[in-house]
N, C-alpha and C positions, 0 to 999 in steps of 0.2 A: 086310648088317650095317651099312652105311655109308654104303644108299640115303638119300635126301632122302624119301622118302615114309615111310619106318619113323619112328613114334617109339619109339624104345630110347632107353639111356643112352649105348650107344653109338656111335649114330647121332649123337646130341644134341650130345655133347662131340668127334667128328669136326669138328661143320660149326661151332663154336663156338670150339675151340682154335686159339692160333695156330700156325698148322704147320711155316713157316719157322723159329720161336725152337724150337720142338719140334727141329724137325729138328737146328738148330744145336750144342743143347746133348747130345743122341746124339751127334753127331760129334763133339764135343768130349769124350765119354765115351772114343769109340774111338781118340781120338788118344791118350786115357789108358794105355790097355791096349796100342798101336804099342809107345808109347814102353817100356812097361817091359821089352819083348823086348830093346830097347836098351841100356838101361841098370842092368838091375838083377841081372840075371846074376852079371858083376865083383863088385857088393855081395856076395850071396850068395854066392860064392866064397868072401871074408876073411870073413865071418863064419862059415864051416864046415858053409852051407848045400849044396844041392843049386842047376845052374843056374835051375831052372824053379821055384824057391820063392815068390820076387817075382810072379813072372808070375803063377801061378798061382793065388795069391791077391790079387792086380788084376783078374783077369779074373771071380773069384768077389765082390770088391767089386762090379766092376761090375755083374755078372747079379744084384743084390740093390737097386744105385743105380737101374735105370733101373725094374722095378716100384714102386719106393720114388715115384719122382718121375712114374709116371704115373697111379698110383692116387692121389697127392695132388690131380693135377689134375686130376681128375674132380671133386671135392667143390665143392659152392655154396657162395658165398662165409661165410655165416654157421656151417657145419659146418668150415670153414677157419680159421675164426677161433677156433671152442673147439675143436679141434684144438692150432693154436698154443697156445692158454692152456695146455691139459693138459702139451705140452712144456715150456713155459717155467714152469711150477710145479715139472716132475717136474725137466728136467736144474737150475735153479736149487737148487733140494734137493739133488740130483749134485754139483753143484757147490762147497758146503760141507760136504758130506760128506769130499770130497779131502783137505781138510785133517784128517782123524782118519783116515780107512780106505784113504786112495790111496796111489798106488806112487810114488815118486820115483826118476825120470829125470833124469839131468844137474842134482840141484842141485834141481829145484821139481818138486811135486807135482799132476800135472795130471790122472791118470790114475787110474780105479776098476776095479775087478778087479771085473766081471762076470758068473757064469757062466763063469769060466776066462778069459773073454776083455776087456783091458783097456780101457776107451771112454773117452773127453775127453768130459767134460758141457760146457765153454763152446763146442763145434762146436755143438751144437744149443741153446743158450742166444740167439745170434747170430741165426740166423733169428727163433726164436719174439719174440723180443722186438721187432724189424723188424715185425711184424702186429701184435703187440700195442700197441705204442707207437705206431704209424699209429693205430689204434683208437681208444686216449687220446684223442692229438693231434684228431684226428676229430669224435667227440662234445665235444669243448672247444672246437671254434670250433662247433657246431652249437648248444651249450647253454654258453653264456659262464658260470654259474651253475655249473658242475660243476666240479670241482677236477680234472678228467681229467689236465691237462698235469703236474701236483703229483704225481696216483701214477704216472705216469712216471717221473718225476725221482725219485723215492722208488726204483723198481723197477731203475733204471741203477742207482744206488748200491748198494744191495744186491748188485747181480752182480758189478760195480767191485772194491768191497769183498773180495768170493770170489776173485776173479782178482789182485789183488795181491797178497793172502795166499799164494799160491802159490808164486811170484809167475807171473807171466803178463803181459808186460808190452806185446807183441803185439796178443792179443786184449782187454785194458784200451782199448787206441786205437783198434780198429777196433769197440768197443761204445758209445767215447763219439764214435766218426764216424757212428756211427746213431743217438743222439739227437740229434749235431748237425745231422746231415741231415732227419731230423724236423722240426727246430727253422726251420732255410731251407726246407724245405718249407710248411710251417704259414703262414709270413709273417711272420715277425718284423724290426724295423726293422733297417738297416745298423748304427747303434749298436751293439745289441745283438750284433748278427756280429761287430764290432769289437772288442766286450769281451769276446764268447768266446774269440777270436783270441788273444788277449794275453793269458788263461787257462790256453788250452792253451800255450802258451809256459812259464808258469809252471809246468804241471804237469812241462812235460818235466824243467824242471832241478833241480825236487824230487824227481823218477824218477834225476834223474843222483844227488842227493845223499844219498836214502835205500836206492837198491838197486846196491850194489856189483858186482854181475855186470852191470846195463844200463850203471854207469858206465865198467866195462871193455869194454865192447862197442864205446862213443861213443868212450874213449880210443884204439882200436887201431883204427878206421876212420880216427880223427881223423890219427892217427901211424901208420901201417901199419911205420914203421922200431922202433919203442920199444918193443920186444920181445915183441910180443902175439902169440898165433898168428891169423896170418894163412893157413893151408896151404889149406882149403878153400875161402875166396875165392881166393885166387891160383890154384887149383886149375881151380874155375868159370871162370874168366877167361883161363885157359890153353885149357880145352876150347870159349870162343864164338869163338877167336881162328884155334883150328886146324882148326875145321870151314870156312871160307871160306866161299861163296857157297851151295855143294853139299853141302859133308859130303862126311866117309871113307868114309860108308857104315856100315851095320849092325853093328855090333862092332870097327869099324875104329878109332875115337876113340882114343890111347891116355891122355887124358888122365881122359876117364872110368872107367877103370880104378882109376883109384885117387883121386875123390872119393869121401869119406865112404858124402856123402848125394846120390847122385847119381838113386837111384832115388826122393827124396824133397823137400826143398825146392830142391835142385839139379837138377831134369829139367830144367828149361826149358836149362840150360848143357848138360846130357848129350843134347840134341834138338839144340842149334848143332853140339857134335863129329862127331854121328853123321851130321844130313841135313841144314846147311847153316844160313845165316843167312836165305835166302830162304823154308826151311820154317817157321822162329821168326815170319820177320815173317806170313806167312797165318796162324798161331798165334793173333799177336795182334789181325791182322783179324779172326779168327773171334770173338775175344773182344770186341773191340770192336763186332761187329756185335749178340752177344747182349746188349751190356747197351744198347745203341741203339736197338735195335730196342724192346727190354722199356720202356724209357723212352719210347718211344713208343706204345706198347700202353698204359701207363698213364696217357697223358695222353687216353688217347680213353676212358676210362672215365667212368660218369655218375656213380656212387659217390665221393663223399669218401675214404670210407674206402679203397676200392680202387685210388682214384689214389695215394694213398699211401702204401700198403703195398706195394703194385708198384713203384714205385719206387725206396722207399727199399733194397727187396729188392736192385734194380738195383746200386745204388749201392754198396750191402753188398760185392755179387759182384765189381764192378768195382775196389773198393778193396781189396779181399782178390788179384786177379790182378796189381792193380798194386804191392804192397807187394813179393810173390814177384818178382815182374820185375826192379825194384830191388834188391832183393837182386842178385839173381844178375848183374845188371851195378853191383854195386858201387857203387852211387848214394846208399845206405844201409846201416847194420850189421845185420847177420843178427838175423831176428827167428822162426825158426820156423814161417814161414806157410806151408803149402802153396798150391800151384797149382790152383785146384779143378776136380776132377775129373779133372786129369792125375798131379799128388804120388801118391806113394801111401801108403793111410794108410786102413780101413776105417771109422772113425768120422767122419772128415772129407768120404770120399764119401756115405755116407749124411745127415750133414746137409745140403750139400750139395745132393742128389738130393731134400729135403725143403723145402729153402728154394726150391728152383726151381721144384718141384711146388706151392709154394702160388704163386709167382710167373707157373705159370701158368695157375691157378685164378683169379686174382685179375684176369686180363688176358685170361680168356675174353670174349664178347659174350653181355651179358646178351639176352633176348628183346625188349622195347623198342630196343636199338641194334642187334640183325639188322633189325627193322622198318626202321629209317632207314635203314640202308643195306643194303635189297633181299636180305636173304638171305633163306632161307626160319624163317618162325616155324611153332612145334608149339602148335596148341589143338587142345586135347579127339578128338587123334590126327587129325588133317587139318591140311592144312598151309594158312596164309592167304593171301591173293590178293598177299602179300608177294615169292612165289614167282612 
C-alpha cells in the first residue's frame, strides 16, 4: 500500500506528506486525550456529571479530529482551496446567524445549536479565511490589476464585524493577526507595519471603551487587588506552582480540583499540577516544533500561493497556543482561547484538525520538487529515473 512502485493515492500522499509534522500533530492530539484523564473528572464531578464524561467525549472528538485532518491532506492544492472557500462561505453565514438563532453563554453569543449539538462558526472561520486570503494576497501580487488584496480586506471586515457583535473579542485579534500576517507576508514596507502597529493600539482602547466586560477583564488583570474576580487565575497559578518539576502525579493536583475550567482553557495549568513543569515545557517544544517545522515546509514550496497559506496557517496555530499559554501564566486577561488540540471543546478540535489538514496539504511536495530533490516521481504508473 505504501510501496514506492504502486501508484495509488495512497502510496502518492505517503511519500509526499510530511511525516514528522504528521506525526507531531497526532501526538499532540494524544496528549489532548492524557490530559483529560487528568483533569477533567473533578469538572465533571461539580457539574453532576459522571467521572468519565469529559474523557470520553475528548476521546470521541479525537477519533473524528484526526480522520477530519488526514483526509484534508490528502486533497491537491486547488480542491483545498474550494474546500476552504466552501467553509469560509458556509461558517461566515454561521457566523451571523449567532446573533438571531445562537445560545448565549457567559454574556455573548457565540454558539449555534445544531442538530442538538452546539458549534462555534468563528473556529472554522479562522482557518478558511487563512487559505483564502493567502489566495487573494497571491493572485494580487501575481496580477497587480486585480483588486484581490481589496476583497480580503472586505472579507476580514465582514467576519470582524460578526465576532464583535457577539462579542468575541479573542477571536476579533487573532483574525486580524491573519490579515496582518498576510500583510508581512505579502511584502509590504516597514511604514506600513508601523502604521498598522499603532492601529492595533488604537483598536485595543476602543475594545477597552466600547465593550464593558473586555474593559473589566484589562481592569482586574491591571489591579488583581480592586475587587474583580480573580479565583480562576489564582487558581491556575496555584496549580503551575504545586506541580514543581515532576507533578503530584495523576489525580494528585489538589488545585485542580477545583478550577473552573480546568479541563478547558486551564489544561495546560491542570498538565503543571498533575506531571510537572518539565512535561509543560516538552508541551511546548512540541508546539513549537510543529509551527517551525510547517514554516519551514512552507517556505520550500514553489507555489505562491502555498507558501502562504502554509504559513500563515502556521502562524494562526502558533498565535492561538500562545495566547492560551499566556493566559494561563497570567501574562494576559483571560480570553477564552483553547489550547489546540489539548482544551477540550469539539468544535475547536475539528477546526483545528481542518486547518492543519489543509496545512498539510499545502506543505506536501509537489511532483516537480520530489524531482529536485530525488524522490521518486509517478508518470503514467512507472516511476522516473528520479528514483
Amino acid at each position: 500500500m505504501f510501496s514506492r512502485e504502486r501508484k495509488t493515492p495512497i502510496a502518492e500522499w505517503w511519500w509526499t506528506i510530511d511525516k514528522s509534522l504528521l506525526a507531531a500533530l497526532i501526538l499532540l492530539l494524544l496528549v489532548g486525550v492524557l490530559l483529560s484523564f487528568a483533569a477533567s473528572p473533578p469538572v465533571a464531578e461539580r457539574l453532576g456529571l459522571g467521572p468519565w464524561h469529559f474523557i470520553i467525549r475528548q476521546a470521541i472528538f479525537a477519533a473524528l479530529a484526526l480522520p477530519v485532518m488526514i483526509a484534508t491532506s490528502f486533497l491537491p492544492r486547488r480542491p483545498a482551496r474550494l474546500l476552504a472557500l466552501a467553509v469560509l462561505v458556509g461558517s461566515t453565514i454561521l457566523l451571523w446567524l449567532t446573533l438571531v438563532l445562537g445560545v448565549e453563554v457567559k454574556g455573548a453569543t457565540r454558539w449555534v445549536s445544531i442538530a442538538g449539538n452546539t458549534v462555534q462558526p468563528s473556529e472554522f472561520v479562522k482557518p478558511a479565511y487563512a487559505v483564502i486570503g493567502a489566495w487573494l494576497f497571491a493572485e494580487s501580487m501575481k496580477r497587480p490589476g486585480v483588486p484581490a488584496r481589496s476583497i480580503a480586506f472586505l472579507l476580514m471586515l465582514v467576519i470582524v464585524a460578526g465576532l464583535l457583535l457577539q462579542p468575541d473579542i479573542g477571536q476579533t485579534a487573532l483574525v486580524l493577526a491573519t490579515w496582518g500576517a498576510l500583510l508581512f507576508l505579502s511584502g509590504i514596507s516597514w511604514v506600513v507595519i508601523f502604521g498598522l502597529g499603532a492601529t492595533a493600539v488604537g483598536l485595543l482602547f476602543a475594545a477597552y471603551a466600547f465593550f464593558p466586560h473586555f474593559a473589566k477583564r484589562i481592569d482586574t488583570f491591571l489591579n488583581p487587588e480592586g475587587g474583580g474576580n480573580t479565583y480562576q487565575v489564582d487558581k491556575a497559578l496555584g496549580s503551575l506552582l504545586e506541580g514543581g518539576w515532576f507533578g503530584r502525579g495523576p489525580g494528585e493536583s489538589m488545585a485542580n480540583k477545583i478550577i473552573p475550567d480546568a479541563h478547558a482553557d486551564y489544561v495546560f495549568s491542570a498538565a503543571a499540577g498533575e506531571f510537572g513543569i518539565l512535561f509543560c515545557l516538552c508541551l511546548v517544544a512540541l508546539i513549537g516544533f510543529i509551527v517551525i517545522k510547517a514554516l519551514i515546509g512552507a517556505q520550500q514550496q514553489q507555489s505562491l500561493f502555498a507558501r502562504l497559506a502554509a504559513s500563515t496557517l502556521a502562524i494562526q496555530f502558533g498565535l492561538q497556543c500562545s495566547i492560551n499559554l499566556a493566559v494561563n501564566l497570567s501574562l494576559m486577561p483571560p480570553k477564552g482561547m483553547t489550547l489546540p488540540f489539548v482544551s477540550y471543546g469539539g468544535t475547536s478540535m475539528l477546526a483545528i484538525a481542518f486547518g492543519m489538514g489543509l496545512m498539510l496539504a499545502l506543505t506536501r511536495k509537489k511532483p516537480e520538487e520530489r524531482l529536485a530533490s530525488g524522490l521518486p516521481v509517478y508518470r503514467s504508473g512507472v516511476l522516473s529515473p528520479a528514483e
